[in-house]
HTML snippet that shows the backbone in 3Dmol.js (N, CA, C, O; Angstrom):
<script src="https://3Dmol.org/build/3Dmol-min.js"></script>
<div id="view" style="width:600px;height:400px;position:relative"></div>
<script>
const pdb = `
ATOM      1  N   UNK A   1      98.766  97.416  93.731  1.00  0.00           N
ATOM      2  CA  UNK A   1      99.736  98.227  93.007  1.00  0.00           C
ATOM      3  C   UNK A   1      99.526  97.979  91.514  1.00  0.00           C
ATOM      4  O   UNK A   1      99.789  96.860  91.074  1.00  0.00           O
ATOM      5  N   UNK A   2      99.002  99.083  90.579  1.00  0.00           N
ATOM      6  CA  UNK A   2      98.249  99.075  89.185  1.00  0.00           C
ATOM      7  C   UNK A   2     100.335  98.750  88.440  1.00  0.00           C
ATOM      8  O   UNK A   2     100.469  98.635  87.222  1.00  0.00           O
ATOM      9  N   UNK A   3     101.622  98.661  89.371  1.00  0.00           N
ATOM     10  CA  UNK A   3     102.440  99.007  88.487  1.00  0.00           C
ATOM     11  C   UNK A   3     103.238  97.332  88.853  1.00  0.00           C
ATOM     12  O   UNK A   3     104.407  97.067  88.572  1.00  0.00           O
ATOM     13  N   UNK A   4     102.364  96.488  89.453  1.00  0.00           N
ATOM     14  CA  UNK A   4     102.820  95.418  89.798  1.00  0.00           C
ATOM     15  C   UNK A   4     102.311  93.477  89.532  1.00  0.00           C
ATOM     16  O   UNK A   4     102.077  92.618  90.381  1.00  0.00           O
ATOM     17  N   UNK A   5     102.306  93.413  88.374  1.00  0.00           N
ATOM     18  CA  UNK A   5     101.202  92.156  87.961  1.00  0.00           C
ATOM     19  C   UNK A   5     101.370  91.336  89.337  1.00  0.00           C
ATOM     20  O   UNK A   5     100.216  91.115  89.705  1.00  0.00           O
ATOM     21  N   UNK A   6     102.051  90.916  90.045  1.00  0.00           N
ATOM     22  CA  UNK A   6     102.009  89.724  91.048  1.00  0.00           C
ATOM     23  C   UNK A   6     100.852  90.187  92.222  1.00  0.00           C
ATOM     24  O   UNK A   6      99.928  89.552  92.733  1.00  0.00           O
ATOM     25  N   UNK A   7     101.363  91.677  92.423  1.00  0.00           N
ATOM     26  CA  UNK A   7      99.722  92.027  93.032  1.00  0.00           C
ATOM     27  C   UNK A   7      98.531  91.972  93.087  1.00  0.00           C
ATOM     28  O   UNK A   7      97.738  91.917  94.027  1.00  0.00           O
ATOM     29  N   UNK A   8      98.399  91.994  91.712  1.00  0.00           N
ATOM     30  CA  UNK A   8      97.217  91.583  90.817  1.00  0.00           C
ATOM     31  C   UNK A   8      96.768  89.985  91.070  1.00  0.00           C
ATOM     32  O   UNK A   8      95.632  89.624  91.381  1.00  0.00           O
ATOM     33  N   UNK A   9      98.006  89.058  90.849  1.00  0.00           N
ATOM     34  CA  UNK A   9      97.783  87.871  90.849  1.00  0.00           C
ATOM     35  C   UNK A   9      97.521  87.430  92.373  1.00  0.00           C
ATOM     36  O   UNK A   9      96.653  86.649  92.761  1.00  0.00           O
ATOM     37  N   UNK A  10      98.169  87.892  92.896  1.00  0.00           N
ATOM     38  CA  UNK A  10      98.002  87.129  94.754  1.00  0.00           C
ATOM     39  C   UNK A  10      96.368  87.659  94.859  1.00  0.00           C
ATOM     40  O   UNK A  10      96.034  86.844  95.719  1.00  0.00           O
ATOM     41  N   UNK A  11      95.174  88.408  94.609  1.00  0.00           N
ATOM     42  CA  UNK A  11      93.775  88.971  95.045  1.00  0.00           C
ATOM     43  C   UNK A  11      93.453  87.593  95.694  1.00  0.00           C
ATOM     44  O   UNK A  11      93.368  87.244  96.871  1.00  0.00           O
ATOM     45  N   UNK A  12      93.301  86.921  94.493  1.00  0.00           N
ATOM     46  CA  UNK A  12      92.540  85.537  95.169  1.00  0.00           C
ATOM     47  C   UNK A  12      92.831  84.947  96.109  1.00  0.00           C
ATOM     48  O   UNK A  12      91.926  84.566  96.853  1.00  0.00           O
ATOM     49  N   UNK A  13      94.173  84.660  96.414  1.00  0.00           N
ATOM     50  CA  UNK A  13      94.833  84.375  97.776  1.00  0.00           C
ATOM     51  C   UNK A  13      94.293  85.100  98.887  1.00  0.00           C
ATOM     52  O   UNK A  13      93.795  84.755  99.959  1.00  0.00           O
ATOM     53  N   UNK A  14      94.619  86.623  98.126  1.00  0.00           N
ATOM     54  CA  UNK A  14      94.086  87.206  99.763  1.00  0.00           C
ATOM     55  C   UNK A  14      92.493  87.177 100.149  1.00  0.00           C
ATOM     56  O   UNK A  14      91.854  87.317 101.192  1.00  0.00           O
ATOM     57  N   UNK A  15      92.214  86.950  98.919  1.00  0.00           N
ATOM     58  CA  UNK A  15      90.628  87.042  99.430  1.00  0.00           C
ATOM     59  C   UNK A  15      90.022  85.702 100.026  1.00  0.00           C
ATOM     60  O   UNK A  15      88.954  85.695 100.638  1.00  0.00           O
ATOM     61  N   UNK A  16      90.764  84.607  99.804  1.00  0.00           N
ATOM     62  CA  UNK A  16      90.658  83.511 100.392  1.00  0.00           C
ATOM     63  C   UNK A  16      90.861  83.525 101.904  1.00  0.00           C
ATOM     64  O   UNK A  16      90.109  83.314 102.855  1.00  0.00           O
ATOM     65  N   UNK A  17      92.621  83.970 101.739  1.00  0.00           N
ATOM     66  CA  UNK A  17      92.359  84.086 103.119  1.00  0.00           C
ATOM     67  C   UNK A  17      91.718  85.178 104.378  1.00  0.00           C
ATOM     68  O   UNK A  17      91.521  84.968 105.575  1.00  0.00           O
ATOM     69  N   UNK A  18      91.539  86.175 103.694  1.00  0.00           N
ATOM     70  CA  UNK A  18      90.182  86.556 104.718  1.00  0.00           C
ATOM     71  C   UNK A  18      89.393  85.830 104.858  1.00  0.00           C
ATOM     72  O   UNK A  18      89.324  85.169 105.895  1.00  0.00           O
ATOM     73  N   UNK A  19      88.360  85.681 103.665  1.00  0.00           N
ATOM     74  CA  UNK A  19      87.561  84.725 104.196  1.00  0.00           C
ATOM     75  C   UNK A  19      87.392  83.248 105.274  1.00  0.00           C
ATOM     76  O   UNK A  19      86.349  82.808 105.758  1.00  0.00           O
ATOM     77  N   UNK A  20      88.607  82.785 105.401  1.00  0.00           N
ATOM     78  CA  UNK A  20      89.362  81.790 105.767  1.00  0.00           C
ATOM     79  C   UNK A  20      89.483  82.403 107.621  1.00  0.00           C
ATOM     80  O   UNK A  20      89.246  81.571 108.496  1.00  0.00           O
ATOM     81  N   UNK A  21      89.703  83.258 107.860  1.00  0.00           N
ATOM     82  CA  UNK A  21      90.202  84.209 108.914  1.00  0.00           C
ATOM     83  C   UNK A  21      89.920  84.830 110.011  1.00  0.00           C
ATOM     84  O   UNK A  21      90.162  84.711 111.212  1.00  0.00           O
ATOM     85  N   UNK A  22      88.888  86.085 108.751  1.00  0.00           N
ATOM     86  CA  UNK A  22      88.239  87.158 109.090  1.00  0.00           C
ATOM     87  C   UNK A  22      86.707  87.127 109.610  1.00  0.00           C
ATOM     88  O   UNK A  22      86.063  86.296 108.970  1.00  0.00           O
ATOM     89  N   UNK A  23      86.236  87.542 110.216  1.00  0.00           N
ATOM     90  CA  UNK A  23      84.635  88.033 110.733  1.00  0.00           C
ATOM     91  C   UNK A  23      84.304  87.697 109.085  1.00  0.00           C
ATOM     92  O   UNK A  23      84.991  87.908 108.085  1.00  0.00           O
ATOM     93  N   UNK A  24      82.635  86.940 109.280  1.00  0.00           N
ATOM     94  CA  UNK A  24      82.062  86.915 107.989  1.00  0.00           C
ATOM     95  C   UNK A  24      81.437  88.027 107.562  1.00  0.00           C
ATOM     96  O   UNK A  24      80.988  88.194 106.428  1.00  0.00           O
ATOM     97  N   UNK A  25      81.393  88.974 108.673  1.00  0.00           N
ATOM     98  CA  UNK A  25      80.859  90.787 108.478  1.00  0.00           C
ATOM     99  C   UNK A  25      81.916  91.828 108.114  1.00  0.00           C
ATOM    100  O   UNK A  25      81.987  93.050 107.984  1.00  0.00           O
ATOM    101  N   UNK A  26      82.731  90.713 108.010  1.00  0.00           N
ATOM    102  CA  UNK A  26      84.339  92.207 107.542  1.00  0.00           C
ATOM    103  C   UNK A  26      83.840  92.639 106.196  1.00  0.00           C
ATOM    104  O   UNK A  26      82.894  92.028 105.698  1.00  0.00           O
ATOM    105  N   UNK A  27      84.527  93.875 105.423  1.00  0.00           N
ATOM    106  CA  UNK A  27      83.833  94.413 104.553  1.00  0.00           C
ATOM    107  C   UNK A  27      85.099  94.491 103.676  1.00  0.00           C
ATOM    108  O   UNK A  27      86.098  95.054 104.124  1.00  0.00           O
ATOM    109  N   UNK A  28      85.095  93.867 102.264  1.00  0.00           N
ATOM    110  CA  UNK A  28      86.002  93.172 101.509  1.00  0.00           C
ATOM    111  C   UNK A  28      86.339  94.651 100.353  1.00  0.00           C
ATOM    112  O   UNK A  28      85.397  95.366 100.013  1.00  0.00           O
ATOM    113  N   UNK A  29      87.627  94.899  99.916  1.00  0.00           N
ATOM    114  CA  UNK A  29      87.333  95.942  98.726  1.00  0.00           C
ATOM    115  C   UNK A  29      88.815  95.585  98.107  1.00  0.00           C
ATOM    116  O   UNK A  29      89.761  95.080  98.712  1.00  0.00           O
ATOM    117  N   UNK A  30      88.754  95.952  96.865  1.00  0.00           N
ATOM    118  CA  UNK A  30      89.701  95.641  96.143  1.00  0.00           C
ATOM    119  C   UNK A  30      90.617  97.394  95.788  1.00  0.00           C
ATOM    120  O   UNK A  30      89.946  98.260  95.226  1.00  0.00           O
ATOM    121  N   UNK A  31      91.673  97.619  96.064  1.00  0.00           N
ATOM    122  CA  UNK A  31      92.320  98.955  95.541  1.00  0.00           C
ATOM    123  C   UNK A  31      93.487  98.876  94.711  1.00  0.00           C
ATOM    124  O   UNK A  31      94.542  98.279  94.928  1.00  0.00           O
ATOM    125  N   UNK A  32      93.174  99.497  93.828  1.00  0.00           N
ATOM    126  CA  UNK A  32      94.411  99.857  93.216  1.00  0.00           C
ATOM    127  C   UNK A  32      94.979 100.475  93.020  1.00  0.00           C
ATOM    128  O   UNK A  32      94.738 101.216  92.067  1.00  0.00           O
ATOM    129  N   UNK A  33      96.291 100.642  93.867  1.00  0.00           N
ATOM    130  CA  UNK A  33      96.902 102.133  94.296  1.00  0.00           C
ATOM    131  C   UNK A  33      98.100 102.489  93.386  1.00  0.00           C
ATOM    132  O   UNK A  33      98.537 101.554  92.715  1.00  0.00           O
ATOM    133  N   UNK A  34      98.604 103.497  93.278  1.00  0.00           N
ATOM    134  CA  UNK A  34      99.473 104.031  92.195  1.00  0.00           C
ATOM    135  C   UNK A  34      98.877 104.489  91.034  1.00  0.00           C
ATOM    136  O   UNK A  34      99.417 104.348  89.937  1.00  0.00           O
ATOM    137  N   UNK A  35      97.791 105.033  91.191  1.00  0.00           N
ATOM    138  CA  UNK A  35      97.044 105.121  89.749  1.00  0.00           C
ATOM    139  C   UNK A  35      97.610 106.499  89.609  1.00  0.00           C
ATOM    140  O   UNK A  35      96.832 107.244  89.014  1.00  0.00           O
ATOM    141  N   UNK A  36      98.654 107.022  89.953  1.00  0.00           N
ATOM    142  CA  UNK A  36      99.103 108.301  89.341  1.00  0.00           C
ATOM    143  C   UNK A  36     100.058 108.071  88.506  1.00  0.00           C
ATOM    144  O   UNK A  36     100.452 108.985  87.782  1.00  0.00           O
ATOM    145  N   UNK A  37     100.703 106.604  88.434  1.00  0.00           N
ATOM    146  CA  UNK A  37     101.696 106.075  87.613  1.00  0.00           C
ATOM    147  C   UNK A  37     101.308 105.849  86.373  1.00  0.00           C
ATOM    148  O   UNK A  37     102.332 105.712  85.704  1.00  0.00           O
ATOM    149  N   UNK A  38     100.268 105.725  85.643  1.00  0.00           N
ATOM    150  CA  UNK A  38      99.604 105.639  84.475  1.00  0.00           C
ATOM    151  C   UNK A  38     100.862 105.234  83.725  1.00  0.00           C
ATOM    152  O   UNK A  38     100.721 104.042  83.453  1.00  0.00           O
ATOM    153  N   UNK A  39     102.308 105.784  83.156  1.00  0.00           N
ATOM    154  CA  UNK A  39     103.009 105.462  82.408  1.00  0.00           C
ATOM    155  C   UNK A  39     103.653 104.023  82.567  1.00  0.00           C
ATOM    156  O   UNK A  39     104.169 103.412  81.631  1.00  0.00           O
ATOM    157  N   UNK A  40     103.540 103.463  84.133  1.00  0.00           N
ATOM    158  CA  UNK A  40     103.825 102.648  84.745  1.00  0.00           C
ATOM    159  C   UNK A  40     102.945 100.977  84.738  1.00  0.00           C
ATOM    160  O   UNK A  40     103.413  99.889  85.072  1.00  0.00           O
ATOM    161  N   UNK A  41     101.348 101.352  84.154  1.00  0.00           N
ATOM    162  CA  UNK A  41     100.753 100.611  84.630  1.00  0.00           C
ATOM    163  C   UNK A  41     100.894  99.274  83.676  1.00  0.00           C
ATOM    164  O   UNK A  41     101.301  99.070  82.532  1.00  0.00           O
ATOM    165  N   UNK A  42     100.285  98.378  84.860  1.00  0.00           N
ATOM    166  CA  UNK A  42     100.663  97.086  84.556  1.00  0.00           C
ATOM    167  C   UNK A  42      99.140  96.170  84.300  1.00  0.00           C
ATOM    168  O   UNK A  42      98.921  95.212  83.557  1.00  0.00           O
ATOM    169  N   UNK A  43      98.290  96.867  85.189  1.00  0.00           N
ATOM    170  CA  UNK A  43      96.899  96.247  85.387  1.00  0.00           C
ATOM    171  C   UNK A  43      95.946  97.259  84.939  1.00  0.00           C
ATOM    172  O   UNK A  43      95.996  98.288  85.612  1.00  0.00           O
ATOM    173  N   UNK A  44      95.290  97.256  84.210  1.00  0.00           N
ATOM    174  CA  UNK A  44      94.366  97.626  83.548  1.00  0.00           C
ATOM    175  C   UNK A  44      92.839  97.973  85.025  1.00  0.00           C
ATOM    176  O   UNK A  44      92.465  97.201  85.908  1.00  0.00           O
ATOM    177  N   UNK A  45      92.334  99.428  84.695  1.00  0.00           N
ATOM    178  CA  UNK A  45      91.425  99.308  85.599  1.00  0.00           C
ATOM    179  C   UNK A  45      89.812  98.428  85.238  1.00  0.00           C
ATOM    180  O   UNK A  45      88.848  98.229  85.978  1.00  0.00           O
ATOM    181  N   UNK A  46      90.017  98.104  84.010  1.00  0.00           N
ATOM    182  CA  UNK A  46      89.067  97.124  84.013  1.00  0.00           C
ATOM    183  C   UNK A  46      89.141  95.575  84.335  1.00  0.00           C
ATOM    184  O   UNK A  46      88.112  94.956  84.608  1.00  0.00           O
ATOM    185  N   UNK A  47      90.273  95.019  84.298  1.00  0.00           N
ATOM    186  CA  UNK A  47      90.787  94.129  85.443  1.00  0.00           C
ATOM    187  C   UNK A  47      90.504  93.983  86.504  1.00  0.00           C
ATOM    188  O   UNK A  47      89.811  93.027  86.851  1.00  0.00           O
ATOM    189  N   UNK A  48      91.041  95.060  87.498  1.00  0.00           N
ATOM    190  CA  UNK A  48      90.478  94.746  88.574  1.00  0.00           C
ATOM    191  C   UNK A  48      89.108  95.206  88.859  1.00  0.00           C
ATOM    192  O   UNK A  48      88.699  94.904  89.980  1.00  0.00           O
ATOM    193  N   UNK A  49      88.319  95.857  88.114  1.00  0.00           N
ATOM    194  CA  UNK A  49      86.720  95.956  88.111  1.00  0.00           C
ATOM    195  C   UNK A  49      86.162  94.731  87.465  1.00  0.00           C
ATOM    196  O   UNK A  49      84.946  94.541  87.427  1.00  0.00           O
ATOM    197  N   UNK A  50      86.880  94.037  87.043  1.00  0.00           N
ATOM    198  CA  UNK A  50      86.425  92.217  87.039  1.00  0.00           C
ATOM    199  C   UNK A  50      86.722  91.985  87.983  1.00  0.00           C
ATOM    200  O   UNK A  50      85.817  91.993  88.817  1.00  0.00           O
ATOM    201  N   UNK A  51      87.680  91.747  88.318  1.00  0.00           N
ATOM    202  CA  UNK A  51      88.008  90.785  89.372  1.00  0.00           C
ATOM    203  C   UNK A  51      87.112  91.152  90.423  1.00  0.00           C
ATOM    204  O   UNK A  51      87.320  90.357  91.339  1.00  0.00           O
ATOM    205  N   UNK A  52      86.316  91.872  90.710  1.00  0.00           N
ATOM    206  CA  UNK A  52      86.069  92.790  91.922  1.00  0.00           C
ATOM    207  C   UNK A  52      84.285  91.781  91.568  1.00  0.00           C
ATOM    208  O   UNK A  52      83.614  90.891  92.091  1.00  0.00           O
ATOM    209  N   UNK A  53      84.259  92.418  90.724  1.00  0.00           N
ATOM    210  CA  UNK A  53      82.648  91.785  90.308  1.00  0.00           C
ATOM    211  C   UNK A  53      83.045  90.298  90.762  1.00  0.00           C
ATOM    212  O   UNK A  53      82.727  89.921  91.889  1.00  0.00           O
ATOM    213  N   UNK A  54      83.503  89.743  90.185  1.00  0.00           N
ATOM    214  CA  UNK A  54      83.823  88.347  90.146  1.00  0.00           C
ATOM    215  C   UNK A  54      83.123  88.061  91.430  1.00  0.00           C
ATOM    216  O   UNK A  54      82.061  87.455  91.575  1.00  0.00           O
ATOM    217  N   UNK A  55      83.875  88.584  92.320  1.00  0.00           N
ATOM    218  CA  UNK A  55      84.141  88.274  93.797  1.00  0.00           C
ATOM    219  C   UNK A  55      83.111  89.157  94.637  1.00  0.00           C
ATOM    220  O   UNK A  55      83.273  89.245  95.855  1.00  0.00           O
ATOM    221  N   UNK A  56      81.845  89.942  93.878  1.00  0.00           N
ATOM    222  CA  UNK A  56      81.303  90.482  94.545  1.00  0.00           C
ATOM    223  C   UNK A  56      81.709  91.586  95.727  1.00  0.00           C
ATOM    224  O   UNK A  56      81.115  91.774  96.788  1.00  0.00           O
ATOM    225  N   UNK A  57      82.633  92.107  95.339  1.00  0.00           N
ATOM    226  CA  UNK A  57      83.295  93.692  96.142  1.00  0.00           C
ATOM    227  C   UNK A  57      83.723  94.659  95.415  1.00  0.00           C
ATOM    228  O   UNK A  57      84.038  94.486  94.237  1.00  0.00           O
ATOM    229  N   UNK A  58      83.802  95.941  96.088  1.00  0.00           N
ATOM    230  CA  UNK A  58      83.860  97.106  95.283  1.00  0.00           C
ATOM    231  C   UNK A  58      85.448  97.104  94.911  1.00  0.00           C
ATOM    232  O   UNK A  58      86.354  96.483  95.467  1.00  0.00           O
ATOM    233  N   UNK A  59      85.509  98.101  93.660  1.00  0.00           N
ATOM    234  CA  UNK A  59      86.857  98.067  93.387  1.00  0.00           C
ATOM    235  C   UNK A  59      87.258  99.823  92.942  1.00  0.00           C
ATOM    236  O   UNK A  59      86.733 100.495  92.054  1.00  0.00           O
ATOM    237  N   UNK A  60      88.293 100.200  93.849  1.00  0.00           N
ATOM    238  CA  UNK A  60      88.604 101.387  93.601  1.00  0.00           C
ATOM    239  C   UNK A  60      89.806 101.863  93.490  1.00  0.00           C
ATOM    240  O   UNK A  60      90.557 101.651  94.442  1.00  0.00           O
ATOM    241  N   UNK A  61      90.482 102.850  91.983  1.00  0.00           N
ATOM    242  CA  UNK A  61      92.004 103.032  92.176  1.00  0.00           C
ATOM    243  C   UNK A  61      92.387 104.256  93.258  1.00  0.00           C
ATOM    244  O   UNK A  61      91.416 104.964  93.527  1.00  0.00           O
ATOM    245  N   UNK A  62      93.608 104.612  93.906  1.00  0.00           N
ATOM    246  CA  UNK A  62      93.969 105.195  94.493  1.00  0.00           C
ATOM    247  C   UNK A  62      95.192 106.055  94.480  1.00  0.00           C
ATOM    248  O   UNK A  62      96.193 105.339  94.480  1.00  0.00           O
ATOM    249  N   UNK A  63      95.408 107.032  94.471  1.00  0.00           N
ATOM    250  CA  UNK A  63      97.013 107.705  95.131  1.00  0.00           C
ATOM    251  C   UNK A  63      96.960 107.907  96.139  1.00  0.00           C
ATOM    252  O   UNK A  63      95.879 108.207  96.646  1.00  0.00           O
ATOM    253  N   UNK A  64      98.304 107.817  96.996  1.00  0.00           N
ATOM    254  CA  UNK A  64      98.506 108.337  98.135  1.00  0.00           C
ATOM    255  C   UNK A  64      99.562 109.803  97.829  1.00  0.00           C
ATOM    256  O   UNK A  64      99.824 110.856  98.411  1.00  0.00           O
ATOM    257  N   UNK A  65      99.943 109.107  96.554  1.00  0.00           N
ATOM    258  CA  UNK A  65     101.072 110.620  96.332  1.00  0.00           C
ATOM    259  C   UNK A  65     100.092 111.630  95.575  1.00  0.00           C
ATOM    260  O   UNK A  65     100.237 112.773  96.009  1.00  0.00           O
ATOM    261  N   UNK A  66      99.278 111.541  94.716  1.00  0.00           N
ATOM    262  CA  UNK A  66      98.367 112.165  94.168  1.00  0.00           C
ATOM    263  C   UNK A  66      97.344 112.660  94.542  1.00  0.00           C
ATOM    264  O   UNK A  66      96.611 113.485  93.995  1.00  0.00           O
ATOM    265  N   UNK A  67      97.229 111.765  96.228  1.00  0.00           N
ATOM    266  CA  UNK A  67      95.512 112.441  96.503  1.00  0.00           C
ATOM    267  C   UNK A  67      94.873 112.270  96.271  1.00  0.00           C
ATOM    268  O   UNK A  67      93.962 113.047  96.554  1.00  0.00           O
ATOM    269  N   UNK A  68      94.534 110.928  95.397  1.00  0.00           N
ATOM    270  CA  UNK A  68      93.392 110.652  94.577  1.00  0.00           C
ATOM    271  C   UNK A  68      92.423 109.516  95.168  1.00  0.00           C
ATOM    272  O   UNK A  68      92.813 108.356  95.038  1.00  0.00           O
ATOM    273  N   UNK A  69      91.375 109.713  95.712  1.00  0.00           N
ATOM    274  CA  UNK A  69      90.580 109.059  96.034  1.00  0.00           C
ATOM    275  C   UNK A  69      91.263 108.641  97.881  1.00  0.00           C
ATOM    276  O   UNK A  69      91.386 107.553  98.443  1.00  0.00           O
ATOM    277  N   UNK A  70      91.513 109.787  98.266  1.00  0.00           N
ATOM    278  CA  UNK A  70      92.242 109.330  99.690  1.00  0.00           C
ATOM    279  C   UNK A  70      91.183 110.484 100.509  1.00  0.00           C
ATOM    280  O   UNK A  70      90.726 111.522 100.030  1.00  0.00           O
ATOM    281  N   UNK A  71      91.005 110.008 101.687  1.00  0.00           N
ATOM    282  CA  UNK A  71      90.286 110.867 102.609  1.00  0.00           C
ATOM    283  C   UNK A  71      91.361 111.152 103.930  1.00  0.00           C
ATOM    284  O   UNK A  71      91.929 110.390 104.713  1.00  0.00           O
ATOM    285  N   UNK A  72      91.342 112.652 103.767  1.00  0.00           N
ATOM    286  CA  UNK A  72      92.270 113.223 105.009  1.00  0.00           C
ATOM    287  C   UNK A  72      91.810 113.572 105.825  1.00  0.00           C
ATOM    288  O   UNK A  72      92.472 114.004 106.769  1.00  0.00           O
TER     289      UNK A  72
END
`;
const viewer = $3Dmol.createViewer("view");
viewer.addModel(pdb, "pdb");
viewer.setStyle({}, {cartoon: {color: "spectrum"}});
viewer.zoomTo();
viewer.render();
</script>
């Protein structure tokens, strides 16, 4: 959630615990959804396109209300 810093902050957690968890073949991606909120945002999309590098996985923003980057 681009309108929520703690979201932002828990990644590493979660990516821990997949790794921790999950199949070592699961397929890891970082999203950041609400990107129709722009007036809202909290996280920068170059943020999480670090964080994403960091961690070696793709990173992509999303709407679900906007449609944006969603497959129906």
């Amino acid at each position: 959630d681009i309108t929520n810093e703690k979201t932002f902050d828990d990644i590493v957690k979660w990516l821990r615990n997949i790794d921790e968890h999950a199949n070592e073949d699961v397929e890891k991606m970082i999203l950041g959804n609400k990107c129709d909120m722009e007036e809202k945002r909290v996280v920068s999309k170059e943020r999480g396109e670090a964080i994403a590098r960091e961690h070696g996985i793709r990173f992509m923003e999303t709407s679900a209300k906007s449609n944006i980057n969603i497959d129906r």
